[in-house]
N, C-alpha and C positions, 0 to 999 in steps of 0.2 A: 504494500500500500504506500504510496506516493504523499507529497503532499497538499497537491491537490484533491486526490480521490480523500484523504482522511478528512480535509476542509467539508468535500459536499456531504461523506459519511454522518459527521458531527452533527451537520444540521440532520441528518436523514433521523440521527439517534435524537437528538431532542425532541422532533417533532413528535416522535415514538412514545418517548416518553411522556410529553405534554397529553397528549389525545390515551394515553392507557390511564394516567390521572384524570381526566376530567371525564372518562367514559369508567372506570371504575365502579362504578357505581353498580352502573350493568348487569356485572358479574354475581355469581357465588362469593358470596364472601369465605366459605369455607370450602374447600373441593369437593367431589363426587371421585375418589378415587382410592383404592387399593394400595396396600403395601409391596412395590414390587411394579407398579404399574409403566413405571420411565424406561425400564428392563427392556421389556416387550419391546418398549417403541423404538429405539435406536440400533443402529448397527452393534453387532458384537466385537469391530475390534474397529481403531481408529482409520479416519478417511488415508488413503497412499497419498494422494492429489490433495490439491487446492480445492474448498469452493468457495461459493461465493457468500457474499452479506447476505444477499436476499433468499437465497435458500439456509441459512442457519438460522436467518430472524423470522422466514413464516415457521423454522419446527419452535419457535420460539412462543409464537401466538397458537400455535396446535397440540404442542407436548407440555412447553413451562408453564404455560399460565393455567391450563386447565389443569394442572396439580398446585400453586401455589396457594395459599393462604394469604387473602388481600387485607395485607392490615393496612392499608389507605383509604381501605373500602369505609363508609360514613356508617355502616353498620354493626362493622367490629371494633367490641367493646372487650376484650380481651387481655391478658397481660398487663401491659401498661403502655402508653404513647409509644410507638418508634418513630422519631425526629424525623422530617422530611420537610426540606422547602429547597426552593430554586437556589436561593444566596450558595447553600450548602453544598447542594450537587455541581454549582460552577466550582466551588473552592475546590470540591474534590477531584473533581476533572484538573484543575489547572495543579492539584498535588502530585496525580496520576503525571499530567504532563513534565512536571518539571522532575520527575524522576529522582529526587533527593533520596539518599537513607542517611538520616540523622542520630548517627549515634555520640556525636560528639558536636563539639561547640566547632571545630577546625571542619566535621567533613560539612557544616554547612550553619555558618555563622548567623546568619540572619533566622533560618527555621530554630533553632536555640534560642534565639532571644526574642523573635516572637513570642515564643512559649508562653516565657516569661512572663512578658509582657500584658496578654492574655490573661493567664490563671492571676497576674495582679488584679485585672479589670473586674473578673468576674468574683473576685473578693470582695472587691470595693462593693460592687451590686450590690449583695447582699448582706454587706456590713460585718462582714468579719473580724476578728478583732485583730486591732493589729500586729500581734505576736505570728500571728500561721500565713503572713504577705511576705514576699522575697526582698521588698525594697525600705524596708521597715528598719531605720537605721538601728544597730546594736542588738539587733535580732537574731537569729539563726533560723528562722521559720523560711517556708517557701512551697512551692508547688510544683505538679507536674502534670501531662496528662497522661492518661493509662489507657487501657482498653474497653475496659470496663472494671463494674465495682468488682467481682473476684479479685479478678488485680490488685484493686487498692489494698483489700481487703488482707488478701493474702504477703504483699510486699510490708502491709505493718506489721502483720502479726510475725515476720521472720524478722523485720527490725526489732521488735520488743523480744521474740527470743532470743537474739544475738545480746541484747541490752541486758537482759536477765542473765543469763549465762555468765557473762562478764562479771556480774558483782557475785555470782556463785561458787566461783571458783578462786575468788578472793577468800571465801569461810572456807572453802575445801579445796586448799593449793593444789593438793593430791590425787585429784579425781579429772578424770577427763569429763568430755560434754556428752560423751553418751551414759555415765553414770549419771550424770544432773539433770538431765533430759525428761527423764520420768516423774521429776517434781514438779514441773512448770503445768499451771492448768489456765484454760482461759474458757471465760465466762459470756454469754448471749443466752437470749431468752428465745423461750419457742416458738415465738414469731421474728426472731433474728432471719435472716434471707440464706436458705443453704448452702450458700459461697463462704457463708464461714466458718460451720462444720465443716466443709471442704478443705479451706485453711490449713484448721485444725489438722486433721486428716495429711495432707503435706506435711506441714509442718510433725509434725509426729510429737504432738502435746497431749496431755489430757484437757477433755471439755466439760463443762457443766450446762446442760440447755434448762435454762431456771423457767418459772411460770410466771406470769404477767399477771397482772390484776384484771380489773372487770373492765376498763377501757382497751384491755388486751396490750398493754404499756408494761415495760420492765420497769420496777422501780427497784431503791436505795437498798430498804430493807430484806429484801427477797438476796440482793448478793451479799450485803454484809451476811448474812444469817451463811449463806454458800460458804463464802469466803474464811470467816474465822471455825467452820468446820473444817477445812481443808488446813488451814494454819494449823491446826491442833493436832493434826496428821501429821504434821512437817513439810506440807506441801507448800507450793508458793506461785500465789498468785501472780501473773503477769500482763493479764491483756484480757479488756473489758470493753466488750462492741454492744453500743448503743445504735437507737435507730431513728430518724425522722423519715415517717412516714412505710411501714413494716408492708412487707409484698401482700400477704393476704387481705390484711383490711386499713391499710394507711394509718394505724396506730406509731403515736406519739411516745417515745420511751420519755420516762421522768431525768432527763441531760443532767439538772443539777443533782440530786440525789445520786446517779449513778457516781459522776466526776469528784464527790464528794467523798463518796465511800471508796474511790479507789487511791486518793491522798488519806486518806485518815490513817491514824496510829501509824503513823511511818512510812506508812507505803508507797511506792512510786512505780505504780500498773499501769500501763501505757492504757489509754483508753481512747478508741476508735470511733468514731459518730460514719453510719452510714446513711447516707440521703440520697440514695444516688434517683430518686425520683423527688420524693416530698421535699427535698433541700432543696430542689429549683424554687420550689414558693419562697426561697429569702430575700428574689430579687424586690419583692413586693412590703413595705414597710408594714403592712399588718400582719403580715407573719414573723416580723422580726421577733416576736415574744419566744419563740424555739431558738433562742439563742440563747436564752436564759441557762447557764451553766456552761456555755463556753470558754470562760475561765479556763475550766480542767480541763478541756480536749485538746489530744494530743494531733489527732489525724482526723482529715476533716473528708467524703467524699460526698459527691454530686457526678446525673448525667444527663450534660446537657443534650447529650442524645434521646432523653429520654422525655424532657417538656419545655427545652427551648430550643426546639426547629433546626438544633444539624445533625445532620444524619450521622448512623452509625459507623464508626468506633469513635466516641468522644470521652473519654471518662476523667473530672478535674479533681486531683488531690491536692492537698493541703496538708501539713506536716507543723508540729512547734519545733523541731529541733532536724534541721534535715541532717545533718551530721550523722545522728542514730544509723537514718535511711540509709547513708552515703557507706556507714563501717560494714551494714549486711551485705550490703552485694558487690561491695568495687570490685572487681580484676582487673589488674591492670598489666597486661602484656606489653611490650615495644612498640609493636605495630601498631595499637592505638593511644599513645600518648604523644602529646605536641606540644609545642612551645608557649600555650599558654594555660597549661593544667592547675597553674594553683591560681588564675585569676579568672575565672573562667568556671560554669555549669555544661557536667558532661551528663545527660541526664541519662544514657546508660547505665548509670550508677544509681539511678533511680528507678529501677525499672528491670524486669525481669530479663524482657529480651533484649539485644542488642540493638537491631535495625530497628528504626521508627520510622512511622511515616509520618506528614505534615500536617498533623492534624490541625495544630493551631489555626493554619488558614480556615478552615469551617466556621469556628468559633468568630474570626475576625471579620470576615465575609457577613455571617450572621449578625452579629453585633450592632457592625456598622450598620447594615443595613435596615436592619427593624428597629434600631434604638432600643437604649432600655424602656423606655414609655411603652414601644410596641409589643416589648416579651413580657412584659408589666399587664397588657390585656390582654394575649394570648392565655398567661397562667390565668387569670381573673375570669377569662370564659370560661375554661372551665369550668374551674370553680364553680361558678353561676351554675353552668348546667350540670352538675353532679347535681347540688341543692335541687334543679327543678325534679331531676329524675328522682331524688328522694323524696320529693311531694306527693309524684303521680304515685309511687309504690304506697307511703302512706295513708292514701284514700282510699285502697282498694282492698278491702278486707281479707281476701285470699292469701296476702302476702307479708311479711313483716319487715323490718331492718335489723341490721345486726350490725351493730361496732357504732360509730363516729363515722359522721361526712366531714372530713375537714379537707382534701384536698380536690382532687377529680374521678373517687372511686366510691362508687355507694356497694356494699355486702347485703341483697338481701333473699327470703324463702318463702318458698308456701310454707305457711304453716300447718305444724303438722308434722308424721314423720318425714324420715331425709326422701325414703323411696317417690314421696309426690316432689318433690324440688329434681331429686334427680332425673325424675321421668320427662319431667319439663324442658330439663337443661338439654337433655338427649334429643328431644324432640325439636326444638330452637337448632341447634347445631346441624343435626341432617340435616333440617329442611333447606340449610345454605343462606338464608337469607339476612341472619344474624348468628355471631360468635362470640361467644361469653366462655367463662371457664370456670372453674368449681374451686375452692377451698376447704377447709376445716376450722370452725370457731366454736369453741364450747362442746365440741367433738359432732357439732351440728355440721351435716354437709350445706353449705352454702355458694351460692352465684353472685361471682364478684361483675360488675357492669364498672368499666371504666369507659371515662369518656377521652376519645384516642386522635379525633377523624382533626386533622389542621385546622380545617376551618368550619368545624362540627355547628349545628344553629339547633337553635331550640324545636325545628322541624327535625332536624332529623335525630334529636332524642323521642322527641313526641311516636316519628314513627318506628322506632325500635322498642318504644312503651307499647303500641300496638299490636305489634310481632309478639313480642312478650303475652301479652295479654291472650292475645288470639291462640296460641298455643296451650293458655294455662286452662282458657275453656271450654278445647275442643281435644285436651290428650284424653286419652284414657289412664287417669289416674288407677293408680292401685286402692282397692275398696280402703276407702276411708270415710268413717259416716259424717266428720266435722267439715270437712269441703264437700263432700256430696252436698250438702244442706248449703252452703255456701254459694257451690257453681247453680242451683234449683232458683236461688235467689236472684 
């Protein structure tokens, strides 16, 4: 490909792109397809010859799309947001284009300080304190971006064991780190996000998954009580992940309480806040109230992939001490060290992999171009229409709420046992026309509705309240006399 043919390509792919977003709609939101079904349709071993764009992009409209799951589609309510806007996909193109891998400040000085630059902004948004900003004179705090929250998740919890290790082999000169290894435990509650049992899991620690309270919120007292059990063991505490905004029902962990109990009586346990959805609300002043105990957080994440409009892999960390971060993972070979290593962010030292790609452009692309004011009403729409969709369920006797609406996800059921919610959900899903997903709260099975679509309108919650409804009065529940009497009504 030339470069002229890639010139008229580009357009031929935008236009592509633009008309599968705006016809989106169209479609199944969920596929009609088999495990195994792509199998069938493609040759068994790769093309000898060349072909062409236009026969790879119709098997694209004939094989990919009719198995993809359109989470653009204004009907799935699924998961959580995945970030998509125009600003995003040009940065990502012109990242593809300019072909960077940034694993140091030398192979590509300006994507390095971008960075920077960047995770400063997105601090400022949302009011961070100035201890975890890069440019925060007499600090040590700073940022970076990651892949996603695992990432973060898992890059802190290896600094805090590295951090831990070190003062334990101060008391026990004599012991190496696989004998110390076994005392080190880290603490999340059971609506912490499984990326950091994962962690755990890697990391090769012992966990504690503690129980929440009735807003399904980890609070103070539930780890100190963990905690000074484990002390009395001889075990020792190192790492305490708190959450704004918890995957199953966007519950609020108690930030000050936890950050308190992990400084008390001496202790200095690295404590983790992960946001990587509900911490985009901090670009918005009324939610700065979830800052409340950041004081004691050590590591800070957020994804903006996830509810401010750039696409995926964007994930921004925050750190108080990046030194921590810097002694777990440096290696430093020949071949990548340069002349200006000690004045200078090599952020492969921050970070699992080596190569990076450009992310910051998304972020800056983004930024600029919607303003904070425009990502300030994007979250706020939502917002709004989570509340309305919690209205419509509230009127409707069939159904209940479960958890807190504080962000863009409402939890709710038929009431009842779980087999009428589940038969419902089952039914909603095949029919294709809307995509929701199940949880567990109070060991009740429940349907989490997030609201996902860019530019979602109170029309199209309304007609996925419809969807909803229309299914719950025409499944065939399993015999249950309290809806029986309910659907009659």
């Amino acid at each position: 490909m030339d470069d002229e043919t890639f010139r008229l390509r580009v357009s031929e792919m935008a236009e592509f792109i633009s008309n599968y977003l705006s016809t989106v709609k169209e479609r199944r939101v969920f596929p009609d397809v088999e495990p195994g079904y792509l199998k069938s349709l493609l040759p068994v071993q790769a093309p000898t010859t060349s072909e062409t764009l236009e026969s790879i992009m119709k098997d694209v409209e004939n094989k990919i799309l009719p198995g993809m799951t359109h989470w653009q589609h204004p009907s799935f309510h699924a998961y959580f947001p995945a970030g998509n806007s125009y600003p995003s996909i040009l940065a990502s193109l012109l990242s593809d284009g300019l072909g960077c891998v940034g694993f140091s400040w030398a192979a590509s000085p300006a994507m390095t300080e971008l960075e920077t630059v960047m995770v400063d902004w997105l601090g400022r948004m949302m009011g961070l304190p100035n201890e975890l900003l890069p440019y925060t004179k007499g600090c040590t705090g700073g940022g970076v971006l990651q892949g996603s929250a695992s990432e973060c998740t898992l890059v802190c919890m290896l600094a805090a064991r590295t951090k831990a290790l070190q003062k334990l082999r101060k008391v026990y000169p004599h012991k190496d780190d696989y004998d110390l290894l076994p005392k080190l435990v880290a603490y999340f509650s059971e609506e912490a996000h499984s990326s950091v049992e994962k962690a755990a899991n890697i990391a090769f620690v012992k966990r504690r998954k503690l129980p929440t309270d009735k807003h399904y919120a980890f609070r103070g007292k539930t780890l100190r009580k963990a905690m000074e059990q484990d002390e009395k063991s001889g075990l020792v505490p190192f790492f305490v992940c708190g959450t704004i905004g918890t995957t199953s029902s966007c519950a609020c962990d108690n930030l000050d309480e936890l950050g308190e109990t992990c400084s008390a009586n001496g202790r200095d346990v690295w404590f983790h806040v992960d946001g990587a959805y509900g911490g985009n609300a901090l670009i918005c002043p009324e939610f700065r109230y979830l800052l409340r105990g950041f004081q004691y957080v050590t590591s800070f994440n957020v994804n903006p992939n996830k509810w401010l409009q750039v696409n995926f892999d964007c994930s921004v960390m925050w750190v108080r001490d990046k030194n921590a971060l810097i002694d777990a993972l440096t290696v430093n070979p020949a071949y990548l060290q340069h002349d200006n290593d000690d004045r200078v962010i090599d952020y492969r030292n921050w970070t699992i992999s080596l190569s990076r790609r450009f992310r910051a452009l998304k972020l800056w692309f983004v930024i600029r171009m919607y303003g904070v004011e425009g990502l300030q009403q994007f979250v706020r729409s939502h917002v709004r229409l989570a509340q309305l969709f919690e209205t419509l369920v509230r009127q409707d006797p069939l159904f209940e709420i479960v958890g807190d609406v504080v962000f863009g996800l409402v939890c709710f059921r038929v009431k009842g046992q779980d087999k009428l919610t589940e038969a419902l959900l089952k039914r909603i899903n095949t029919s294709g026309e809307a995509h929701m997903i199940s949880t567990r709260l109070d060991d009740k099975f429940v349907i989490r509705f997030a609201v996902c679509h860019p530019q979602a309108t109170e029309d199209h919650i309304t007609q996925s309240w419809n969807i909803i409804r229309h299914h719950a009065y025409h499944t065939s529940f399993p015999k249950d006399g309290a809806v029986e009497k309910l659907l009659q009504n």
